[in-house]
Each structure stands twice: as structure tokens, then as C-alpha cells.
C-alpha positions as CSV (number, residue, x, y, z in Angstrom):
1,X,-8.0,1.7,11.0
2,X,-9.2,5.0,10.9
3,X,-10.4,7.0,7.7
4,X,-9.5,3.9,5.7
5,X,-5.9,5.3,5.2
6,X,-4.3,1.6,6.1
7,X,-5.3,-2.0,5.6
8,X,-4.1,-4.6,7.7
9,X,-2.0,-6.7,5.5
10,X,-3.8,-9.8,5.7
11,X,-6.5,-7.8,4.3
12,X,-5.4,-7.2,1.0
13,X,-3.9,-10.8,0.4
14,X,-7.8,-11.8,1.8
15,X,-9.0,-9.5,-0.9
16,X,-6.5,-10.8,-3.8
17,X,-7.3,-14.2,-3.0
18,X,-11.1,-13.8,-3.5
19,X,-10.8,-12.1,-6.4
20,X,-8.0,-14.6,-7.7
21,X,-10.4,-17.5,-6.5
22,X,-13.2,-16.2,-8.3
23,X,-11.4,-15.6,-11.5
24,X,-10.2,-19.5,-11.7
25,X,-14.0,-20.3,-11.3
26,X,-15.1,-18.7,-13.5
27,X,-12.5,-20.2,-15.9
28,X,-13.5,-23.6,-15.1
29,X,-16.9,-23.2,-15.3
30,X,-16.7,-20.8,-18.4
31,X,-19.0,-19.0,-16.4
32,X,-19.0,-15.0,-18.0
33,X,-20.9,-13.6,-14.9
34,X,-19.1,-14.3,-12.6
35,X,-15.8,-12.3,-14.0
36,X,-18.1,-9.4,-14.3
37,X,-19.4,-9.9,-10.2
38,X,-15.6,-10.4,-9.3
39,X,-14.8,-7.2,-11.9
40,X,-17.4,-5.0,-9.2
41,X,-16.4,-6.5,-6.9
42,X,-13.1,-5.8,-7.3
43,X,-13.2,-2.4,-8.5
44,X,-15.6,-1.2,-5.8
45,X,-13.1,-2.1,-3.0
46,X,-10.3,-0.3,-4.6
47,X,-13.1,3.0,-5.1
48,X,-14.9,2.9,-1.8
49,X,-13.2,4.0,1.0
50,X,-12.7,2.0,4.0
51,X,-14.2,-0.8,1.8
52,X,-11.5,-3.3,3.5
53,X,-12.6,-1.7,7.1
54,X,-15.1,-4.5,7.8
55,X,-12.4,-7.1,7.1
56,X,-9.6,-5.3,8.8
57,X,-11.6,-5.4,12.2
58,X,-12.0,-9.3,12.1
59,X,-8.5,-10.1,11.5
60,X,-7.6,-8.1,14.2
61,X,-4.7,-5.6,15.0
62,X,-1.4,-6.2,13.5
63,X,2.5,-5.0,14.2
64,X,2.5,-3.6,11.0
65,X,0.1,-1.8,8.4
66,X,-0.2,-1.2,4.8
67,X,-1.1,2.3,3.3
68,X,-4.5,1.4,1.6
69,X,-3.7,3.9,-1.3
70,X,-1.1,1.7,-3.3
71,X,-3.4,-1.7,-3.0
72,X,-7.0,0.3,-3.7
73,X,-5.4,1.7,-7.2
74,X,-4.3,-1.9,-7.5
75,X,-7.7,-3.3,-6.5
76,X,-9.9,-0.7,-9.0
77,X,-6.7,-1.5,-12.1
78,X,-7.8,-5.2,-11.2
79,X,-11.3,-4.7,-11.5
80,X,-11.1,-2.5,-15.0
81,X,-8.9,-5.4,-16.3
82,X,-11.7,-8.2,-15.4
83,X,-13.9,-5.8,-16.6
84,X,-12.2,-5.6,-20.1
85,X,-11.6,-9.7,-20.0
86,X,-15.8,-9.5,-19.3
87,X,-16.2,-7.2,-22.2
88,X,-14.3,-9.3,-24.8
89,X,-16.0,-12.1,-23.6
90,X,-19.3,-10.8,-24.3
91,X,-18.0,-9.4,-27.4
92,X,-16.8,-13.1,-28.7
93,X,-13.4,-12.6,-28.4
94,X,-13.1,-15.8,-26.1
95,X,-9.9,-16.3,-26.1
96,X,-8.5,-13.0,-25.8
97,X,-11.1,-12.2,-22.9
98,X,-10.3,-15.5,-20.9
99,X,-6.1,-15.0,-21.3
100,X,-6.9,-11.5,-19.9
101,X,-8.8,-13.4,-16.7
102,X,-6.0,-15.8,-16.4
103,X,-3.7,-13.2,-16.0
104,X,-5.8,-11.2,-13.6
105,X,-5.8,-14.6,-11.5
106,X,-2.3,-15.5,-11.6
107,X,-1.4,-11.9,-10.5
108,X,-4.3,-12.1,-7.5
109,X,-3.4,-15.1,-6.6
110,X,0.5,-14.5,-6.4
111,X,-0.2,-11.7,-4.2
112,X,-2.4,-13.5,-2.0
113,X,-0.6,-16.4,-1.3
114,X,3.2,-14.7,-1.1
115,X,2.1,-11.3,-0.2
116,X,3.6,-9.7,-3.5
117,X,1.3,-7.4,-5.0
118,X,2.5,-6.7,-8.3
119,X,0.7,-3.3,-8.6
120,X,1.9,-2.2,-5.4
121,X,5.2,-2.7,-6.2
122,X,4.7,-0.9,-9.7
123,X,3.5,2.1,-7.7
124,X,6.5,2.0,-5.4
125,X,8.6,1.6,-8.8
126,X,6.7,4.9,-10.0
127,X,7.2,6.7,-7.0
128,X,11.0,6.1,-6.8
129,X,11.0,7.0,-10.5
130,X,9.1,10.2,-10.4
131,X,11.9,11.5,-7.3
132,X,14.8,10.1,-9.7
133,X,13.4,11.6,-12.4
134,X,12.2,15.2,-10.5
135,X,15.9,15.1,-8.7
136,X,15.9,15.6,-5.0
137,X,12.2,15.9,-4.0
138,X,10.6,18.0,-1.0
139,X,8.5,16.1,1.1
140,X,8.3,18.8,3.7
141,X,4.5,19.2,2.3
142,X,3.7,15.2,1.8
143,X,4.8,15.2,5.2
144,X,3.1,18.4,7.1
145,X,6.9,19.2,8.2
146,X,6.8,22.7,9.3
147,X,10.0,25.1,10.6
148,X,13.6,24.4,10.1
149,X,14.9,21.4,9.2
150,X,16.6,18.4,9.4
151,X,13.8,16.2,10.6
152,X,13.6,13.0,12.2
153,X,10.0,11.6,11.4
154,X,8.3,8.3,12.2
155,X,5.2,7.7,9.9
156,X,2.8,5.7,12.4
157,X,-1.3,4.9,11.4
158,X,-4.3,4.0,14.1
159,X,-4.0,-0.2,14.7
160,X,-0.2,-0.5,14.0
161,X,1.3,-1.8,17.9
162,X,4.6,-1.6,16.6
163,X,4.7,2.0,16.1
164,X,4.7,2.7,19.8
165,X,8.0,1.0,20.5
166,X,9.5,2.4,17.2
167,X,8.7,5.6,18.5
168,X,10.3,5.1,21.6
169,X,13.4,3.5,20.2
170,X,14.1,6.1,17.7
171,X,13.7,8.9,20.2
172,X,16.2,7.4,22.4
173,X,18.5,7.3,19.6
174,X,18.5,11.3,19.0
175,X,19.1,14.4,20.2
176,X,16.4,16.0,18.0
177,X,12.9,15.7,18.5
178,X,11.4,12.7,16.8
179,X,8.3,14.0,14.4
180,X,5.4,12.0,14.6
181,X,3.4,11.9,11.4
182,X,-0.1,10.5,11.6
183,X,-0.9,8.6,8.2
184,X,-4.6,8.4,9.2
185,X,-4.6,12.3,9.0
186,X,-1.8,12.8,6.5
187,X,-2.8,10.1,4.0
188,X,0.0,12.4,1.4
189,X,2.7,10.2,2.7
190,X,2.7,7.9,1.0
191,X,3.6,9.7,-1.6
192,X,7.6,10.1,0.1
193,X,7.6,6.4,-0.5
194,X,5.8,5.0,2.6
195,X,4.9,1.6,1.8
196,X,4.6,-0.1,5.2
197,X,3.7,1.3,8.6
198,X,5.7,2.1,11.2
199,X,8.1,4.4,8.8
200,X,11.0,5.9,9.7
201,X,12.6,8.9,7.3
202,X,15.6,11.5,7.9
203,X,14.7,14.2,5.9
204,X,17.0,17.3,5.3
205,X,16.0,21.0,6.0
206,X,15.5,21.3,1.9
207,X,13.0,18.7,2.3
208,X,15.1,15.9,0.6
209,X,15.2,12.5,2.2
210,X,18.5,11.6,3.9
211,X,17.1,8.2,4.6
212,X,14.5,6.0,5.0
213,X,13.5,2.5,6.5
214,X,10.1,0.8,7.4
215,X,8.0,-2.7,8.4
216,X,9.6,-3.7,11.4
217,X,12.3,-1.5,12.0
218,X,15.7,-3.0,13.9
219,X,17.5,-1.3,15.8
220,X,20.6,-0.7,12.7
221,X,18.2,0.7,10.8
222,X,16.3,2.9,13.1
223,X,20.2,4.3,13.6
224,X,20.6,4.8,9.9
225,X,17.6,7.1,9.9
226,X,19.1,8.8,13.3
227,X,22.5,9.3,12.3
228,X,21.7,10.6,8.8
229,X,20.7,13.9,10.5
């Protein structure tokens, strides 16, 4: 998944899990060094690009993909917080250091086994906020929509096989050209809200969304986005 601008979803619950998994061991085993190795560990594949890449490729391609951006910041927050439990730890503050792991664990481990990542779900919560908040937001440049509007777009990312048919589907379903926006080479996206690959928006020739829809994308919803222009 190229430029490390998705993960396959299975990915980041793989990546939750181990750090979740570690975090209980090291719990059990009142074992210090091992929060710090799962901190690094942890905070490395939120910072390094294309960190999840190797992972990605085993698991294999999926119908659907995850923008890597809100699950890194949630990976790197993850690693800080293990690395403040580690610190008070060290510090003597044994109890305060080991709630702070616990918590780090429950929240990994929720999101590995049920696929709700609390962070990512605060940065979509942000996200909505900061348009709410700004009013009516442009996207035209999160996007790379150029020309006169309204716009019919379908975010799409190298890997996701369902994005081909969604393309196809949504075309059918409008007069106007259907714009095709690569989140591989317009990683920005995500900040219009995109949370799950394919995506498909209506956005208005101020740059507002009319609507908006992704993940699997039926057929009622892929007419929502095609109507609302």
C-alpha cells in the first residue's frame, strides 16, 4: 500500500493487539522493561512511515483500507503514554505508572479485538469539530479539486479491490464526471473526514461537502452522494 498512506485494517488491530498483549505481560510479570520495549515499539510504528507495510503485505489485499494517518498518531499517543507509565515506574510511583499501563492495555486491546480504536475515533471527533466549529469548510485543496464545481469524488488508495467497482457504480449513477482522488498521492484527505477507503463525497462548487459516505458503499448511499449534486 503505497507511500504508507493506508493500512490494511487487520493491520492496525495486529498492531494494537501486540502492544495490548505486551502491556498485560508486563503487568503480570511486573516486568518495567518490557513497557518501555512495547513504548518503542509502539511509538516507532506510529513515527516511521510505512512501518505497518511489512505486515500489510502478509495479510494480504483487502476490500477496504484504513488511512494510516489517524491510527499512526494513535500508535506514537500510545507509545508516549507507555512511555510516561515506564517513567513513573522507574521513578517509584508504582502504582500510578502500572494504572497508566492498564489503561494503555484495555484501550489496545479493545481496539484489537473489536476493531474500535479509541484514538481514531477521537481524531474523527476532532475533525468533525474543527468543520463545525470553522463553519462550512473548503476541501477543494484537501482534495486537489480544481475548476468549477459541484464535484462528485471517490477517495480510492493502491490495495483497496473495492474501489474499482465503487468507481464504476457511482459513475453509472451521474451525469457528471466522477473525480477520482488517489489517497496514496493526496494523503490531505483525510483531513475532509476520510476514515475508510473507498470514499465517496459530493462536494459543492464553494468546496463544502454536500455529502459523504465510505467502507463498503451500497448502492443507497453511493445515490445520496450522487444526487446531492
Amino acid at each position: 500500500m503505497r507511500g504508507g498512506a493506508t493500512e490494511h485494517p487487520l493491520t492496525q488491530r495486529f498492531l494494537h493487539g501486540v502492544t495490548g498483549l505486551m502491556a498485560v505481560e508486563a503487568m503480570a510479570l511486573q516486568q518495567r522493561p518490557v513497557v518501555v520495549v512495547a513504548a518503542v515499539m509502539a511509538f516507532a510504528s506510529g513515527v516511521l512511515p510505512g512501518a505497518a507495510a511489512p505486515i500489510d503485505r502478509l495479510i494480504g489485499r483487502p476490500d477496504v483500507v484504513k488511512p494510516a494517518e489517524p491510527s499512526r498518531i494513535t500508535r506514537a499517543v500510545v507509545g508516549l503514554s507507555l512511555g510516561l507509565g515506564a517513567t513513573l515506574l522507574y521513578a517509584g510511583q508504582s502504582i500510578a505508572g502500572w494504572i497508566v499501563v492498564a489503561i494503555v492495555a484495555a484501550a489496545a486491546l479493545l481496539a484489537a479485538l473489536s476493531g474500535f480504536c479509541v484514538g481514531c475515533a477521537t481524531y474523527g471527533w476532532v475533525l468533525r469539530r474543527m468543520r463545525s466549529r470553522g463553519g462550512r469548510r473548503d476541501v477543494r485543496a484537501d482534495l486537489g479539486l480544481d475548476g468549477d464545481g459541484p464535484w462528485v469524488v471517490l477517495v480510492t488508495a493502491p490495495g483497496c479491490d473495492r474501489c474499482e467497482p465503487v468507481a464504476r457504480a457511482l459513475q453509472s449513477m451521474t451525469d457528471r464526471e466522477v473525480t477520482v482522488v488517489d489517497l496514496a498521492r493526496r494523503p490531505r484527505a483525510v483531513r475532509a473526514g476520510v476514515l475508510t477507503i473507498p470514499a465517496a463525497l459530493a462536494v459543492a462548487d464553494d468546496g463544502t461537502l454536500l455529502a459523504a459516505h465510505s467502507g463498503w458503499l451500497e448502492a443507497d448511499e453511493l445515490r445520496e452522494v450522487a444526487d446531492a449534486v
